[in-house]
VOKOL-892538 format. One record per residue: x, y, z of N, C-alpha, C, O in turn; residue in three letters. Coordinates in pm, whole numbers, plus 50000, padded with zeros to 5 digits. Atoms other than C-alpha are relative to their C-alpha. Layout:
# residues N
XYZXYZXYZXYZALA...
END
This chain:
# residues 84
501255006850027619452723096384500164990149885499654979049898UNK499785009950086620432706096081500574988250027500044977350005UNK499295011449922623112685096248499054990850049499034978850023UNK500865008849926620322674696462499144994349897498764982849919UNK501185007450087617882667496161500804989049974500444977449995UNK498975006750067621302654596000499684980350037499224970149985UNK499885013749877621752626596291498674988050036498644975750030UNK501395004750033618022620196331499874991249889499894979149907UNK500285007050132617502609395977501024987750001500554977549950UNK499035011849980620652584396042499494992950080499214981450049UNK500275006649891619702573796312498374991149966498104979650000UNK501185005950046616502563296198499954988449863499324978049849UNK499525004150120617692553295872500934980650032500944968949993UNK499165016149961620012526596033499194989250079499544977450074UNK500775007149948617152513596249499154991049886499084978749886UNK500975007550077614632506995952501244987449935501034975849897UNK499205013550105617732487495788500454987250097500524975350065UNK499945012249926618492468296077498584992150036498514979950053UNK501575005450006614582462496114500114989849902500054978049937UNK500165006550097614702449195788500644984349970500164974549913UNK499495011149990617212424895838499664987150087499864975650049UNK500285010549874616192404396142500904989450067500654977950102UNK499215008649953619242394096263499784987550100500274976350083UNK500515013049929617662372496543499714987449925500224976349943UNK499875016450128616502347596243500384996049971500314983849958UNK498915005650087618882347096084501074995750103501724986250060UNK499145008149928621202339096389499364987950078499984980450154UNK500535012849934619172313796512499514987349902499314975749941UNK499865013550045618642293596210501744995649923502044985049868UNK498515000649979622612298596171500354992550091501254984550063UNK499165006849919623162283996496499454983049970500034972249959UNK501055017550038620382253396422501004992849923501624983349971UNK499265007150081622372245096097501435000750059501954990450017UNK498585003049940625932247996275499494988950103500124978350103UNK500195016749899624412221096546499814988049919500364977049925UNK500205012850094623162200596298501254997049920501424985149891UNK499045007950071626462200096098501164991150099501904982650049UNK499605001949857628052191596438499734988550030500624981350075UNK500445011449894626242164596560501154986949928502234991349890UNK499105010049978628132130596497499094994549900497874996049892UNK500175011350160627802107596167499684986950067499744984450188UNK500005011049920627122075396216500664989649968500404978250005UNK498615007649971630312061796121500615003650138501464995750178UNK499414995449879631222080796463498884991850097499064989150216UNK500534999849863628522069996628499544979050000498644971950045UNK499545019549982629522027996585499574996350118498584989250135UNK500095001549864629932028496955499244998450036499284992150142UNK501505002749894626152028897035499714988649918498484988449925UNK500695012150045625501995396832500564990350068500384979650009UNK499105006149988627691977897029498874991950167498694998950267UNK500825007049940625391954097253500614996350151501264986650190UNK499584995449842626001965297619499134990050118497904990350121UNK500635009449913625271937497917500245008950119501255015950129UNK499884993949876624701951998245500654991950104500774997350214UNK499165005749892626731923598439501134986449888501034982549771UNK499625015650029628721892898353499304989749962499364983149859UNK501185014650050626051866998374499505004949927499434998049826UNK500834999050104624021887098184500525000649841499605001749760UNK499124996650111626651890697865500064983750024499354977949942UNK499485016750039627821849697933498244995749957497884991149849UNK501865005650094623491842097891500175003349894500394994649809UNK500234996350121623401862197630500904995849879500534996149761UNK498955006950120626361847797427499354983949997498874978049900UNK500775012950060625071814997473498754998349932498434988049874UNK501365002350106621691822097309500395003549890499744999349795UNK499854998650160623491836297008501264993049951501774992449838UNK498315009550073626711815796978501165011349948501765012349841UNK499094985350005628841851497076500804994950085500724985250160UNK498745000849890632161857597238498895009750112497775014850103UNK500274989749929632041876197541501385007950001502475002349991UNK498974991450020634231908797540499945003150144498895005250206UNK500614991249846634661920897882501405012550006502635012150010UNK499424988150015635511956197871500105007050178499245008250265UNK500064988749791637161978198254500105008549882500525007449767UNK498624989549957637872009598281499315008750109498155009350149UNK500004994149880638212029898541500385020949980501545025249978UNK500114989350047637532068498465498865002949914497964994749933UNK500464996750024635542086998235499814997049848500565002149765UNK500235007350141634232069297911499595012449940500265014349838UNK501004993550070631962097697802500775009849940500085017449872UNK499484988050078634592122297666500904994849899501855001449856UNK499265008650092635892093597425501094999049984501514998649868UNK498785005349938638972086597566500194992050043499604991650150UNK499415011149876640552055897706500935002550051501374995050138UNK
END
């Protein structure tokens, strides 16, 4: 019988302390601030200022209204995993 009180009282004992803690909170504004240190600077993120024409003519117009080169960028594959 004691054993059993013994175990009981542990057992209970370890619940109120994990109660107390609230690990769920605390891992979820853990994961928040790990995304946020994560996300991309915006020295990384250059690439989106970079003034994207949807054809040819529309990049040669557009250089002539601002007195721009035109760059004309292929490729053939998958841009989005920042690789050429």
């Amino acid at each position: 019988m004691f054993r059993l009180n013994l175990m009981i009282g542990a057992l209970l004992a370890a619940g109120v302390a994990l109660a107390a803690d609230k690990p769920a909170e605390r891992d979820a504004a853990w994961i928040d601030q790990r995304v946020k240190e994560w996300q991309p600077t915006a020295e990384e993120k250059r690439f989106d200022e970079i003034g994207w024409a949807k054809d040819i003519r529309e990049a040669e117009k557009l250089a002539k209204e601002n007195n721009r080169p035109v760059f004309l960028f292929t490729h053939d594959g998958r841009m989005n995993i920042g690789r050429c």
